[in-house]
C-alpha positions as CSV (number, residue, x, y, z in Angstrom):
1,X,15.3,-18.8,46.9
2,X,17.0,-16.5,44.1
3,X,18.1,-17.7,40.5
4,X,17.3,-20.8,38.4
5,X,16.2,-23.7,41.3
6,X,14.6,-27.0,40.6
7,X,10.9,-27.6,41.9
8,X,12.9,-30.3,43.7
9,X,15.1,-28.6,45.6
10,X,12.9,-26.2,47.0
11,X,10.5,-28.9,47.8
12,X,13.2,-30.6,49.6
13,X,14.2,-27.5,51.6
14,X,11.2,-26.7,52.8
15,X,10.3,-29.8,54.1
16,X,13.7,-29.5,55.9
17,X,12.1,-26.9,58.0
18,X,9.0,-29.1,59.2
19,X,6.8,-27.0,56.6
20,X,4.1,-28.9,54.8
21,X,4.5,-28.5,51.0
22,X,3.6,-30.4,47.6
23,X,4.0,-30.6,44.1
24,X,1.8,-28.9,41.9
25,X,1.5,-30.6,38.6
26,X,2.7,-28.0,35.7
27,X,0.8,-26.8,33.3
28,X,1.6,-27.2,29.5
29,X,3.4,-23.9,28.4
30,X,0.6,-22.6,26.2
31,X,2.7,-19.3,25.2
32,X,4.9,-20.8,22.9
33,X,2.7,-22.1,20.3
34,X,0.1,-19.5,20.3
35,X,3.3,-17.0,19.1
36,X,4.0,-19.2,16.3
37,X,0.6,-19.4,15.7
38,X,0.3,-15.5,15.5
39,X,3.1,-15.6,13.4
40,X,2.2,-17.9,10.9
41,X,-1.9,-16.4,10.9
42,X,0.1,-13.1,10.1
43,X,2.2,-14.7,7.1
44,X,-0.7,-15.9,5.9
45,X,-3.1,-12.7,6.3
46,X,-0.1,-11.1,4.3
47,X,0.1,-13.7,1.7
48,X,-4.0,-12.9,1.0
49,X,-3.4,-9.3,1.1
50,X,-0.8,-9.6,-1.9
51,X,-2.8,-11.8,-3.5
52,X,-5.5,-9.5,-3.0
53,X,-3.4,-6.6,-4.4
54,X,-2.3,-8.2,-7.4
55,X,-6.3,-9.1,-8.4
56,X,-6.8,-5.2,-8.0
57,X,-3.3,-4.2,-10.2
58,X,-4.4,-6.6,-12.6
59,X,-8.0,-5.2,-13.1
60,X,-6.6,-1.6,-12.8
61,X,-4.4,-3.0,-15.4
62,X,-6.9,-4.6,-17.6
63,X,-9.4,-1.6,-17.0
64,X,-6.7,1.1,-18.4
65,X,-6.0,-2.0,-21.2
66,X,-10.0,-1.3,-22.4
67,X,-9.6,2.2,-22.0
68,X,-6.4,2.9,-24.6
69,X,-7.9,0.4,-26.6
70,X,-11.3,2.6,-26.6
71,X,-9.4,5.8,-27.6
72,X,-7.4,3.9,-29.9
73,X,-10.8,3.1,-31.8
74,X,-12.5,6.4,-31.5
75,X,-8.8,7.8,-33.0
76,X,-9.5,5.1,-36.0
77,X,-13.1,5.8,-36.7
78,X,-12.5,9.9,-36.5
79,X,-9.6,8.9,-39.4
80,X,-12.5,7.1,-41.1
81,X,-15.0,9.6,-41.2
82,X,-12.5,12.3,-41.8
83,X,-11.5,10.4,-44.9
84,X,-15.0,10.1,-46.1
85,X,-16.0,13.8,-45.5
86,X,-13.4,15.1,-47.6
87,X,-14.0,16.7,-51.2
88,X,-12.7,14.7,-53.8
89,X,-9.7,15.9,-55.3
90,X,-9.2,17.1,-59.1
91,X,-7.5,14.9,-61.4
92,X,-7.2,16.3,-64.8
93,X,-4.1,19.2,-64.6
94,X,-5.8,21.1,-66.9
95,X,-6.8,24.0,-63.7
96,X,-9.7,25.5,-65.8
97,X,-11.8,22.3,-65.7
98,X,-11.9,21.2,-62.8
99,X,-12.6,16.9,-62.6
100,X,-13.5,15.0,-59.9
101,X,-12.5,11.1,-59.6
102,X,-16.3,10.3,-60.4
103,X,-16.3,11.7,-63.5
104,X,-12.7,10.7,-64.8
């Protein structure tokens, strides 16, 4: 038999013929759920994975946070010890004598 025929109805028509035949108890359709299984392992493995990512942007983040912070400091304390090294400046106008702010 061709096309969409109950388990029935060909049960019926072969015994019609004087052919021994039976019933064989289905099995559960197992197919079904393993595919919506899949799919919801797969939503969830990407879920994880973009959780995963945004623990490694935020530590990238963080890590290159430190870093201009670092150079930010290192900028500060070269301005500090710039400062310090210079000469102290004359004060007095008079440009034959020449005064430092120590001694003014």
């Amino acid at each position: 038999m061709v096309g969409n025929v109950k388990r029935e109805e060909v049960l019926r028509r072969i015994s019609k013929t004087g052919k021994h035949a039976e019933l064989v108890p289905e099995e559960p359709k197992k197919e079904a759920p393993k595919k919506e299984e899949k799919k919801e392992e797969k939503k969830e493995e990407k879920k994880e994975e973009k959780k995963e990512e945004k623990k490694e942007d935020k530590k990238e983040e963080k890590k290159v946070e430190k870093k201009e912070e670092k150079k930010e400091e290192k900028k500060e304390e070269k301005k500090e010890e710039a400062k310090k090294e210079e000469p102290k400046k004359a004060v007095c106008n008079n440009p034959t004598i020449v005064h430092y702010q120590s001694i003014c």
